[in-house]
C-alpha positions in Angstrom: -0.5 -33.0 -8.6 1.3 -30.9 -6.1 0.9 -30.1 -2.4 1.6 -26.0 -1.6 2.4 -25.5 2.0 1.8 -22.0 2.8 3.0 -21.0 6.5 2.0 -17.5 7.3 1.3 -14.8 9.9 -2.0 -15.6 11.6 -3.3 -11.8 11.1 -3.1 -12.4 7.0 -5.2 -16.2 6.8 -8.5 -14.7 5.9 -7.2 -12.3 3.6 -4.9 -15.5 1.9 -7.8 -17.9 2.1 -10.6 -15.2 1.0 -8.3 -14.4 -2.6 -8.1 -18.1 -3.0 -11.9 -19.1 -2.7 -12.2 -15.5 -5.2 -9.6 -17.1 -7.8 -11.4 -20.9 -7.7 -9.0 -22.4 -5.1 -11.3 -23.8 -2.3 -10.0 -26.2 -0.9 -7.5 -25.7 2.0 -6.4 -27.3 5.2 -5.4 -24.8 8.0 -3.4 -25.6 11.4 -2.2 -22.9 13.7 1.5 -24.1 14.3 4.8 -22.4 15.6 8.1 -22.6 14.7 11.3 -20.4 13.7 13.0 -19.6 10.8 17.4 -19.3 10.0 16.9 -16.4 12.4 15.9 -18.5 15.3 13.5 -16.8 16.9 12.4 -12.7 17.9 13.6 -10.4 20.4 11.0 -7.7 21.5 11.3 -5.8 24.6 14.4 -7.3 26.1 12.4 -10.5 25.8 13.5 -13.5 23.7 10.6 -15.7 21.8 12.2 -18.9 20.6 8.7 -19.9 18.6 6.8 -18.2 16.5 3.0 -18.2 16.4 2.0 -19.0 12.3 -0.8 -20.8 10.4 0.0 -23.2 7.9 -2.1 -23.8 4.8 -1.9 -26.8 2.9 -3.7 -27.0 -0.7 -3.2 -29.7 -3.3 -3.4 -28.5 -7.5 -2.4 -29.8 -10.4 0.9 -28.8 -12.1 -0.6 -26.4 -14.2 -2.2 -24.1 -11.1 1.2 -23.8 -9.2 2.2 -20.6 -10.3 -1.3 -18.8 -9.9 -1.6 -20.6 -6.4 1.7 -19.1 -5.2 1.3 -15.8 -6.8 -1.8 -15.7 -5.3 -0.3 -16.5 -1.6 2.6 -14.1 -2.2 0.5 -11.1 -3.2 -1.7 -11.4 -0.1 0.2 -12.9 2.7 2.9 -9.7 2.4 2.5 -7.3 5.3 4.4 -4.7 3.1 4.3 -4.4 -0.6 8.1 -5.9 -0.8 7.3 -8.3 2.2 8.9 -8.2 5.3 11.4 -10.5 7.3 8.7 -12.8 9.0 5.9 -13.0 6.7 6.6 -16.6 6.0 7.7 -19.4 3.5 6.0 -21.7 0.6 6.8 -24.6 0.2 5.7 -27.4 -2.7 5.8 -30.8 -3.3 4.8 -33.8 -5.4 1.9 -35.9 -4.4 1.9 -38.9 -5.7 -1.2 -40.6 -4.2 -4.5 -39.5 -2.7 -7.8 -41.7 -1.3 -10.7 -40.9 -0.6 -11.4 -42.5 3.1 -15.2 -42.7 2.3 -14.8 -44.7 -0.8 -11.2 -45.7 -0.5 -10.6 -44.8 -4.1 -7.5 -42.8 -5.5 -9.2 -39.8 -6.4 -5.6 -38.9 -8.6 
């Protein structure tokens, strides 16, 4: 199994979340969370933003759905059709362990 950690503009969550549900992902964990990237932050108006406002989405799948997952993330969480600086970064990893706190069963 693998965890996909999707952080993203706010402004694109129901459109990422809504193609997932579509294409038999439905299970996902959102947090609003702010952070910068290797460009360390915006300027806009002569005024400097060290943080950035983004959502993070966090959805475990087997090894087999990675590469629909994340094509399914890329497509919609684009503001442009080539993406643009901003639009945010995947990230995956292994999970190696999961309970269920109502049972306290490994449900892997």
């Amino acid at each position: 199994m693998l965890m996909v950690r999707a952080i993203i503009r706010p402004q694109k969550v129901n459109e990422v979340i809504s193609a997932l549900l579509e294409a038999g992902f439905p299970s996902v964990t959102k947090m609003e969370v702010s952070g910068r990237g290797k460009q360390r932050g915006i300027e806009a108006g002569g005024i400097r933003y060290d943080e950035i406002n983004k959502t993070m989405l966090m959805i475990v799948v087997e090894d087999k759905d990675k590469d629909d997952l994340i094509d399914i993330i890329l497509r919609h969480a684009r503001t442009q059709p080539k993406g643009h600086y901003g639009d945010g970064k995947i990230f995956v990893s292994r999970v190696d362990e999961a309970y269920t706190i109502s049972t306290g069963t490994n449900t892997l």
